[in-house]
DSSP file (Angstrom, degrees, kcal/mol; ACC not computed):
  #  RESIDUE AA STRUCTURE BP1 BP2  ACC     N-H-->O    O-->H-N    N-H-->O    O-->H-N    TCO  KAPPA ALPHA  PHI   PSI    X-CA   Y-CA   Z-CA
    1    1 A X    >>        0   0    0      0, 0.0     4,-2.7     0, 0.0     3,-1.0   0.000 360.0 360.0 360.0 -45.8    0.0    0.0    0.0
    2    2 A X  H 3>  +     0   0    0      1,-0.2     4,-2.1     2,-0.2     0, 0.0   0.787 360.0  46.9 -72.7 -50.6    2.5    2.1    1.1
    3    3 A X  H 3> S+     0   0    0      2,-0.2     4,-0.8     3,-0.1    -1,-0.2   0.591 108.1  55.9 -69.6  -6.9    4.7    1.9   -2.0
    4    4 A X  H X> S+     0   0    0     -3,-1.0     4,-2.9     2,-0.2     3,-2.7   0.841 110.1  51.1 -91.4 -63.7    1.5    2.5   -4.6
    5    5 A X  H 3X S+     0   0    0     -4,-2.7     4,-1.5     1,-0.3    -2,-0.2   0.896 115.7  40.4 -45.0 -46.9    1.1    5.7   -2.5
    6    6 A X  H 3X S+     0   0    0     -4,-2.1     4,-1.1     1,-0.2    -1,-0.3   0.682 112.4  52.8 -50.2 -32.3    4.6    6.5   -3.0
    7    7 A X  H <X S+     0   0    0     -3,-2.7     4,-1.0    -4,-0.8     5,-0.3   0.756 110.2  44.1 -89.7 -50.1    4.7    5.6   -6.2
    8    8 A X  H  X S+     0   0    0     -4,-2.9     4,-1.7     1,-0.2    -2,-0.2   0.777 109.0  64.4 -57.8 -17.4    1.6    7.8   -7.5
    9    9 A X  H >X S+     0   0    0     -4,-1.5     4,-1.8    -5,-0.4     3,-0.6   0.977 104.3  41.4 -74.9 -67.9    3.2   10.6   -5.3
   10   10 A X  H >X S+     0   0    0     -4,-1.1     3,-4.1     1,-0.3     4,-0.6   0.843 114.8  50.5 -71.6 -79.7    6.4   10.8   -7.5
   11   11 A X  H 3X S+     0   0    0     -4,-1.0     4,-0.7     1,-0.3    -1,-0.3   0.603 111.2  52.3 -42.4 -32.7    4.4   10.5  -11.0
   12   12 A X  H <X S+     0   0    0     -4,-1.7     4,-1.0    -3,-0.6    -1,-0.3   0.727 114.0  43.0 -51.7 -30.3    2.1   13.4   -9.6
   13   13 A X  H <X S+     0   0    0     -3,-4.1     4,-2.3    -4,-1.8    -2,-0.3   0.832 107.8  59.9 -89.8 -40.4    5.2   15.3   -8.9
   14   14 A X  H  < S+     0   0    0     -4,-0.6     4,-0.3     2,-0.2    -2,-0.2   0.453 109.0  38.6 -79.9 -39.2    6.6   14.5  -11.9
   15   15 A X  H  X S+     0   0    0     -4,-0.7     4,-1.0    -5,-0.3    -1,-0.2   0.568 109.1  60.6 -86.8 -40.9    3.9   16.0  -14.1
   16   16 A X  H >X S+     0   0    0     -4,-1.0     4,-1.6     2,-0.1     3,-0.6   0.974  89.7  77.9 -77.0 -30.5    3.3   18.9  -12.1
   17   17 A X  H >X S+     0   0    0     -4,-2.3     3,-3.4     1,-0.3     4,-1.1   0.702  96.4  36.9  13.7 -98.2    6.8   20.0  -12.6
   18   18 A X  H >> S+     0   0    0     -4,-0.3     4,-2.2     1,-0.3     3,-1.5   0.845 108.1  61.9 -68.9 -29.0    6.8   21.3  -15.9
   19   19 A X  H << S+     0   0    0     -4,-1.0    -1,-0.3    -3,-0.6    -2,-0.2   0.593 108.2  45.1 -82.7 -10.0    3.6   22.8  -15.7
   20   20 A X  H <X S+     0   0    0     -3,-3.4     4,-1.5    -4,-1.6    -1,-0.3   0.689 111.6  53.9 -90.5  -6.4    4.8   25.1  -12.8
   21   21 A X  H <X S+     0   0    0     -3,-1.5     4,-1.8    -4,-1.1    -2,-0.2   0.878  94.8  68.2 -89.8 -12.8    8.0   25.9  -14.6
   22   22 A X  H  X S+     0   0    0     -4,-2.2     4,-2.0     1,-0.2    -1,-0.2   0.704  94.1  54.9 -60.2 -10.8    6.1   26.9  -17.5
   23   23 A X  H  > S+     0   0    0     -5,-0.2     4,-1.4     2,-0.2     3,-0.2   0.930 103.8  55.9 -72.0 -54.3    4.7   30.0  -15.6
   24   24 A X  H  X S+     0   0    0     -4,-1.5     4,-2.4     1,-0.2    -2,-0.2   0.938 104.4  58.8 -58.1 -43.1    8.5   31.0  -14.8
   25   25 A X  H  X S+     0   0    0     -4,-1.8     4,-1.6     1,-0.2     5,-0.3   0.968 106.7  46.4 -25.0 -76.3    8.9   30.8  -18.9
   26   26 A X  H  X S+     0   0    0     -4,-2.0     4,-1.4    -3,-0.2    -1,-0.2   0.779 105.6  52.7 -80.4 -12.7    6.3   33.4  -19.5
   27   27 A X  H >X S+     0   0    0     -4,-1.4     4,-4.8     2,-0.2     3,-0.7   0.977 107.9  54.5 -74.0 -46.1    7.3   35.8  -17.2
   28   28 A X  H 3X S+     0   0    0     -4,-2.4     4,-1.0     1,-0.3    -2,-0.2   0.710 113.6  46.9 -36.6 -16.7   11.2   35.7  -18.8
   29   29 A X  H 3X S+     0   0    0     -4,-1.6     4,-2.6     2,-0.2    -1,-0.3   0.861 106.0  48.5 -95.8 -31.4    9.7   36.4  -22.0
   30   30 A X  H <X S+     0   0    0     -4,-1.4     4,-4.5    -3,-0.7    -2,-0.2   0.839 113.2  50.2 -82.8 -26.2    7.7   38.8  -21.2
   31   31 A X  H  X S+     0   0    0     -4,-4.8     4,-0.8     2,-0.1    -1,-0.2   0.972 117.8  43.4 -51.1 -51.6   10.9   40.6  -19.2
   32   32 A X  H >X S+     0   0    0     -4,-1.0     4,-2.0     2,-0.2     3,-1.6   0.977 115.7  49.2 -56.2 -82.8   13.1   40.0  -22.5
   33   33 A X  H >X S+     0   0    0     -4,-2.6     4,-3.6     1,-0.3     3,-2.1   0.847 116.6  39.2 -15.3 -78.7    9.9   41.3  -24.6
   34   34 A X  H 3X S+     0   0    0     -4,-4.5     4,-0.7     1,-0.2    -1,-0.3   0.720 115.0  53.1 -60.3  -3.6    9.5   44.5  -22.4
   35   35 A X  H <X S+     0   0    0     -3,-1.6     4,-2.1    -4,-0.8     5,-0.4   0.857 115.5  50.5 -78.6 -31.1   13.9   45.0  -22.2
   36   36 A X  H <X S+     0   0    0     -3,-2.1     4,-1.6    -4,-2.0    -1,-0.2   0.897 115.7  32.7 -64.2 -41.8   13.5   44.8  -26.4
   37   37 A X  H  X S+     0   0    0     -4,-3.6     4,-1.2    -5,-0.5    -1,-0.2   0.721 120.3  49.6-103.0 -12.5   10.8   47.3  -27.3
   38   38 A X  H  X S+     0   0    0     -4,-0.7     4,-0.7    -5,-0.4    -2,-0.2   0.781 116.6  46.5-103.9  -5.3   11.8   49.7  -24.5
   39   39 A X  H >X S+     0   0    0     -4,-2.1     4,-2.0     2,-0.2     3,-0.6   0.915 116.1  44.3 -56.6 -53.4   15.5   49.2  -25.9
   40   40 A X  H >X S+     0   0    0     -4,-1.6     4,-1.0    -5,-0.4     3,-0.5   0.965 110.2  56.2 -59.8 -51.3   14.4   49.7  -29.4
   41   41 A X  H 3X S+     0   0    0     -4,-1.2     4,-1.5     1,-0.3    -1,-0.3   0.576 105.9  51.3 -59.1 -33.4   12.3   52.5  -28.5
   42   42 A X  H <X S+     0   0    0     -4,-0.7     4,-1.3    -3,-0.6    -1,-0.3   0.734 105.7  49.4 -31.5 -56.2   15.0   54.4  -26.9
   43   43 A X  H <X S+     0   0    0     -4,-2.0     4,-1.4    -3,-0.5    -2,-0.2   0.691 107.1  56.4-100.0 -11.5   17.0   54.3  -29.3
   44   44 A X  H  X S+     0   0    0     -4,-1.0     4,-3.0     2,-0.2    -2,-0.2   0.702 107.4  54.9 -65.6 -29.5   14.1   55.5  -31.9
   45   45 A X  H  < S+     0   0    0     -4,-1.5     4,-0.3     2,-0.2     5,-0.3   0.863 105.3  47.8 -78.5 -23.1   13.6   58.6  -29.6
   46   46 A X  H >X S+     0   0    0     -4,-1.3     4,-4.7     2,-0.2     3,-2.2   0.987 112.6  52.3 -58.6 -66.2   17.4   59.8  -29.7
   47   47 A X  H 3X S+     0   0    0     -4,-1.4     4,-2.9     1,-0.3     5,-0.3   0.920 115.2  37.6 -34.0 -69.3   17.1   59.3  -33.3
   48   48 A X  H 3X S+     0   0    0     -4,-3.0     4,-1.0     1,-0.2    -1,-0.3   0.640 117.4  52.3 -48.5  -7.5   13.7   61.7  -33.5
   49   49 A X  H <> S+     0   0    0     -3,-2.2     4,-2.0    -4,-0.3     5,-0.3   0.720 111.6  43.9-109.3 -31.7   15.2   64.0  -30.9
   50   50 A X  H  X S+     0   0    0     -4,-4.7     4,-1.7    -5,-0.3    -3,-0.2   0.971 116.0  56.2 -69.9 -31.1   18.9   64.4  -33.1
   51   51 A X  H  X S+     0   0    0     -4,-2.9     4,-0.6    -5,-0.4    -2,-0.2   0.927 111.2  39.0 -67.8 -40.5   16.4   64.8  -36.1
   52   52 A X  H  X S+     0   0    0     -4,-1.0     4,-1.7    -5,-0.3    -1,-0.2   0.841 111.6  51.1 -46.5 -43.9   14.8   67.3  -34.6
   53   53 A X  H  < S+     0   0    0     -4,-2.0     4,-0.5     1,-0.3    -2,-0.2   0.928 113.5  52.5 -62.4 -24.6   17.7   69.2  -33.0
   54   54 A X  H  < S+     0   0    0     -4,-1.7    -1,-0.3    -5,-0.3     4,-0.2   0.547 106.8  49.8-103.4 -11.8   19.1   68.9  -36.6
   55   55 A X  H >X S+     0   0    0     -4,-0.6     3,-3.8     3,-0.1     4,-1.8   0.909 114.6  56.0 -67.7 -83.9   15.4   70.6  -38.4
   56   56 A X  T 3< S+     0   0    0     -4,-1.7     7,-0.2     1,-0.3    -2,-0.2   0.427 105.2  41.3  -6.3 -46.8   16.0   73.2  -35.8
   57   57 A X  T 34 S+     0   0    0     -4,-0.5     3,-0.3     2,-0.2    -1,-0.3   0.675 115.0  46.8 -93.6 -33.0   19.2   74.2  -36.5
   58   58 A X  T <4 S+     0   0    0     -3,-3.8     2,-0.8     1,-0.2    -2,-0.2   0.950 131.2  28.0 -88.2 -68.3   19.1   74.3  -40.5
   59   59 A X    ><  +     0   0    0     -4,-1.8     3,-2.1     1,-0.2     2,-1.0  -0.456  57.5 162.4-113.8  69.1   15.8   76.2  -39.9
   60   60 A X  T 3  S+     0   0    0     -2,-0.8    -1,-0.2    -3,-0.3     4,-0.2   0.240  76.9  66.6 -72.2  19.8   15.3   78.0  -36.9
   61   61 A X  T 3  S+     0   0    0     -2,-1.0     3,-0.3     1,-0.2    -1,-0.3   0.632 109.7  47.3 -99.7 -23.6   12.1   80.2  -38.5
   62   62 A X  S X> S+     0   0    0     -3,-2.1     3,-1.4     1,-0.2     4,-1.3   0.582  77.7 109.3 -93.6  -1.8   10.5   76.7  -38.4
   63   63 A X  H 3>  +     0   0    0      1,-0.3     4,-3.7     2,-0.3     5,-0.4   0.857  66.8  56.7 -53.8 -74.9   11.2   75.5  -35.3
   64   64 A X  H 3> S+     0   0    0     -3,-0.3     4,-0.6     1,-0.3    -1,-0.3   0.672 111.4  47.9 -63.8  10.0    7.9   75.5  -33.4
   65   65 A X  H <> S+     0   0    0     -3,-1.4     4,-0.9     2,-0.1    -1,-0.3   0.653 113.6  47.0-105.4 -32.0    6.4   73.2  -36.1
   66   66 A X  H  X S+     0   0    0     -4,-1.3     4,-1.1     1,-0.2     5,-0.3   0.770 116.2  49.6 -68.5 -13.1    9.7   70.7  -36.0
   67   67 A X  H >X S+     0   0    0     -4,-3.7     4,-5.0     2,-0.2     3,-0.8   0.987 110.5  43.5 -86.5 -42.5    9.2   70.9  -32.3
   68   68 A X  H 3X S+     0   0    0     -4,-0.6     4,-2.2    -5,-0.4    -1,-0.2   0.660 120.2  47.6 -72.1 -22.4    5.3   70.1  -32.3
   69   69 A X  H 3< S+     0   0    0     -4,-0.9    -1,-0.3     2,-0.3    -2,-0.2   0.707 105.2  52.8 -62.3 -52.9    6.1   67.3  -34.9
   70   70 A X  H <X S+     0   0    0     -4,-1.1     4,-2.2    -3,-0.8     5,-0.5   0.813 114.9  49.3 -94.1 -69.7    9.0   65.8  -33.0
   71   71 A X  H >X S+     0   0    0     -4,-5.0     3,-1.4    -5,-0.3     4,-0.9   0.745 112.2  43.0 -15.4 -79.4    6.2   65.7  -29.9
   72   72 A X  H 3< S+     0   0    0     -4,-2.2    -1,-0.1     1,-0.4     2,-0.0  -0.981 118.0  46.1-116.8  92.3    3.6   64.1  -31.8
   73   73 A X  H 3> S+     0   0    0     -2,-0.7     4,-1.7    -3,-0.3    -1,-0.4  -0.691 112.4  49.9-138.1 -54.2    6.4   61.7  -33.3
   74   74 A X  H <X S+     0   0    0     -4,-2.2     4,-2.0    -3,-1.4    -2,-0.2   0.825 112.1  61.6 -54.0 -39.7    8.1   61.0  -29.3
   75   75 A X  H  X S+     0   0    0     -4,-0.9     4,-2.8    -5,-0.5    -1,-0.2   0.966 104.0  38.2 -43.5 -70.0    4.4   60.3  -28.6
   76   76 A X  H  > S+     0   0    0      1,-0.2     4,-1.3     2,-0.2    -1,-0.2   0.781 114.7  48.9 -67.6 -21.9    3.8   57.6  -30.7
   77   77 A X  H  X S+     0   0    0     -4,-1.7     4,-0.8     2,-0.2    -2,-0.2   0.986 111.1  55.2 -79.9 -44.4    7.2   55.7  -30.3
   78   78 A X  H >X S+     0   0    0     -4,-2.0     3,-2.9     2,-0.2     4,-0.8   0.881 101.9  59.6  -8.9 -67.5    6.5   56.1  -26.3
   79   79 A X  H >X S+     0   0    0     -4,-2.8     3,-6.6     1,-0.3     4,-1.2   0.740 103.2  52.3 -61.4 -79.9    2.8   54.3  -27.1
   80   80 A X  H 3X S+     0   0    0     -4,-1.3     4,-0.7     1,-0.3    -1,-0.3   0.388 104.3  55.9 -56.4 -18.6    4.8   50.9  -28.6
   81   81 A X  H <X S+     0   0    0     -3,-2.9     4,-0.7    -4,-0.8    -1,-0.3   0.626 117.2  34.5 -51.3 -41.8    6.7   50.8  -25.5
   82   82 A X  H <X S+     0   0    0     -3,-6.6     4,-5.0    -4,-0.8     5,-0.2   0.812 106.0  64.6-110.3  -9.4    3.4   50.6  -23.6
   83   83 A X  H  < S+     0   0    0     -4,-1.2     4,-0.5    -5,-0.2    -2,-0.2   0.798 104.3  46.6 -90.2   2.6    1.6   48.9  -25.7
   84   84 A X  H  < S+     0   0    0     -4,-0.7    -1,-0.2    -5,-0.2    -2,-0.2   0.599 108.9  56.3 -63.7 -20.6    4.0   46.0  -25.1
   85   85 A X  H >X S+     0   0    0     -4,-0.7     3,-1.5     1,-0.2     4,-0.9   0.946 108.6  54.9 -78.7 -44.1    3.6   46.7  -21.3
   86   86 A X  H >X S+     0   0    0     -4,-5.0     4,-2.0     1,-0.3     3,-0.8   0.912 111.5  34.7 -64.1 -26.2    0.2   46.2  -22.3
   87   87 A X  H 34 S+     0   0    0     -4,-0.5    -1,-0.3     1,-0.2    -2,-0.2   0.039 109.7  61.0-102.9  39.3    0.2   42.8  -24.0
   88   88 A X  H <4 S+     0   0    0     -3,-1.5    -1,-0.2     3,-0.1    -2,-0.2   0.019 106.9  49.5-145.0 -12.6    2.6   41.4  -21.9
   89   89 A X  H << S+     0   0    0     -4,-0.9    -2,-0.2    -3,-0.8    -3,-0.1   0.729 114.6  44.3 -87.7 -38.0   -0.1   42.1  -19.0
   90   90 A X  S  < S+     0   0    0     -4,-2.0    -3,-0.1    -5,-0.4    -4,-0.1   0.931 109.6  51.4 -73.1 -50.2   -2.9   40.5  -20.9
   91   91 A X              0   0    0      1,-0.2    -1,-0.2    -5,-0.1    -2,-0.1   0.982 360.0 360.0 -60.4 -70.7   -1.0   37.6  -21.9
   92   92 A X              0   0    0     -4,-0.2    -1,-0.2   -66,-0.1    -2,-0.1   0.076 360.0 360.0   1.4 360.0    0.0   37.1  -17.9
């Protein structure tokens, strides 16, 4: 008796295993995801913000329309940054 119990014990364990370590899986991707897009994203706003500096500079009469531009452009790369935060909650 004593060995069936024992025996069902480790094949119970055995199975849940992977099926807790697959939780630890999706949060490491979803770390990796959000380190990717808020890397990428980064490194798209330095790029919009030198493209700006660099409108500016050739045309300072235009300025407050590169500036508003350059916003509305920092805006949107921001939003993919959170809209991974978002689907990386939803999928969670």
């Amino acid at each position: 008796m004593f060995g069936k119990l024992f025996l069902l014990t480790l094949v119970l364990l055995a199975f849940t295993t992977p099926m807790m370590a697959a939780d630890g899986g999706m949060v490491i991707t979803g770390a990796f995801s959000m380190a990717i897009a808020s890397g990428l994203c980064a490194l798209g706003q330095g790029k919009a913000i030198a493209g700006v500096a660099e409108g500016i500079a050739r045309n300072p009469g235009a300025g407050a329309v590169i500036r508003g531009f350059g916003l509305l452009g920092l805006i949107f790369i921001e939003s993919l940054a959170l809209y991974t935060l978002v689907i990386i909650f939803v999928k969670g």
